[in-house]
C-alpha positions in Angstrom: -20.8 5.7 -8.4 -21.3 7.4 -5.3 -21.5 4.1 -3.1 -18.3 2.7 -5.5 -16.4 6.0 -3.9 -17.5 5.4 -0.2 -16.1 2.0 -0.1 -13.0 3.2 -2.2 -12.2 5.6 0.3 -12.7 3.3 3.3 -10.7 0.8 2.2 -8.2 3.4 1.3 -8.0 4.4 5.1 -8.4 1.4 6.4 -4.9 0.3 4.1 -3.6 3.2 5.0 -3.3 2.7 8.6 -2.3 -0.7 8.5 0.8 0.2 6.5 1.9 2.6 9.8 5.1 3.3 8.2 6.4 5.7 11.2 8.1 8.7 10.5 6.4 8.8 7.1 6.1 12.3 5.1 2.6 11.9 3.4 1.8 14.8 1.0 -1.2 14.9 2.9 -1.0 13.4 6.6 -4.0 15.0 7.7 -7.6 13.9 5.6 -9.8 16.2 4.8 -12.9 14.9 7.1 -16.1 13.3 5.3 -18.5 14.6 6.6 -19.6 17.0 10.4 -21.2 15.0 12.5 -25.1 14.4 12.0 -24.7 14.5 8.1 -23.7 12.1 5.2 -20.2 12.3 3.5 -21.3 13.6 -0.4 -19.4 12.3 -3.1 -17.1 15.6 -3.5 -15.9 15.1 -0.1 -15.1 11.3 -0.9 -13.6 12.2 -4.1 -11.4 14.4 -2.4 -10.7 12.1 0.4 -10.1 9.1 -2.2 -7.9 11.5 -4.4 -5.7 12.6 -1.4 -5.5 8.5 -0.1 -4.5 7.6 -3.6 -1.8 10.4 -4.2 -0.4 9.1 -0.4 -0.1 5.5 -2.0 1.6 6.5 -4.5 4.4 8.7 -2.6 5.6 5.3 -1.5 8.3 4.1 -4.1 8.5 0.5 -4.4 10.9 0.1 -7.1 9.6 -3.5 -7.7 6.2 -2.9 -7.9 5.5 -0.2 -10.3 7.6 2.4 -10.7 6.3 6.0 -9.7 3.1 4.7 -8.4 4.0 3.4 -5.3 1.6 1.8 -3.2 -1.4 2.9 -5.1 -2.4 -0.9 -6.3 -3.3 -1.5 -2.4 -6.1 1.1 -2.3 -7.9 1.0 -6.0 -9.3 -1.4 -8.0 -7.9 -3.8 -10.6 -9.6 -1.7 -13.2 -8.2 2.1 -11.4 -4.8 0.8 -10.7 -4.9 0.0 -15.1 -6.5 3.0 -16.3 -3.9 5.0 -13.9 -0.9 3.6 -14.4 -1.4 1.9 -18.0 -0.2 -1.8 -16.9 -1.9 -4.6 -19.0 -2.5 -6.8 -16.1 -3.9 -6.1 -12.2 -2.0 -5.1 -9.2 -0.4 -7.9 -7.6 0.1 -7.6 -3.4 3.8 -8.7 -3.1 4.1 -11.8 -0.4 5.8 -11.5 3.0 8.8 -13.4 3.4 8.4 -15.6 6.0 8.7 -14.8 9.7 11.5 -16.5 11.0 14.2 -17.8 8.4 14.4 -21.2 7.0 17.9 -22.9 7.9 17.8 -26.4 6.7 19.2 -28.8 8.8 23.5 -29.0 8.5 23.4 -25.7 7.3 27.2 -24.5 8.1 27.8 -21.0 10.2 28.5 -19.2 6.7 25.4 -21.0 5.2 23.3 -19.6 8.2 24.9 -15.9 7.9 24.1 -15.5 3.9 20.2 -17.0 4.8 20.0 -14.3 7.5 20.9 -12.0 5.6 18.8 -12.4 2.6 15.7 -13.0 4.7 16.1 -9.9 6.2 17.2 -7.8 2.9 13.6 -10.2 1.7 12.1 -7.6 4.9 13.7 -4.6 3.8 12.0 -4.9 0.1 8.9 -5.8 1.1 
């Protein structure tokens, strides 16, 4: 259980920190540190670690995703993210659009406009 916590809570901060949303409001933007240096983390600081990561996740609302827990599918497991939030079936990372539009070929000026603009409402939502 203890080692299952460790690599919960590093792959908690390492998602964390790839989702650099700037300007966020965390409820906790500073992490409680693991462990002082020349000693091993212990499974309450993890658990606390983990439980603040996880209650971060979840204070971003993604509407589409699963209401009122945010994020919180990117840093548990399949089995956490169903005993937490009750869904019958595993988290499921939402794709990114792609990076540049597609504009078939002949598209007309008012053709191109509405593809621009739904790829870049696709970026806004994800």
């Amino acid at each position: 259980r203890y080692q299952s916590y460790y690599n919960l809570c590093t792959n908690i901060i390492i998602k964390m920190t790839e989702l650099s949303i700037a300007n966020r409001a965390w409820p906790h933007p500073v992490l409680t540190k693991l462990n002082t240096p020349g000693t091993n983390p212990t499974f309450a600081t993890i658990k606390i670690v983990a439980s603040k990561c996880i209650a971060n996740a979840i204070s971003i609302e993604k509407a589409r995703l699963t209401p009122g827990f945010g994020l919180v599918g990117l840093v548990t497991s399949d089995a956490d993210f169903q005993a937490l939030t009750g869904a019958q079936a595993p988290w499921v990372r939402p794709n990114a659009p792609p990076i540049d539009p597609v504009l078939p070929d002949g598209a007309t000026q008012h053709q191109i406009q509405e593809l621009l603009r739904q790829h870049n409402n696709a970026w806004a939502q994800y």
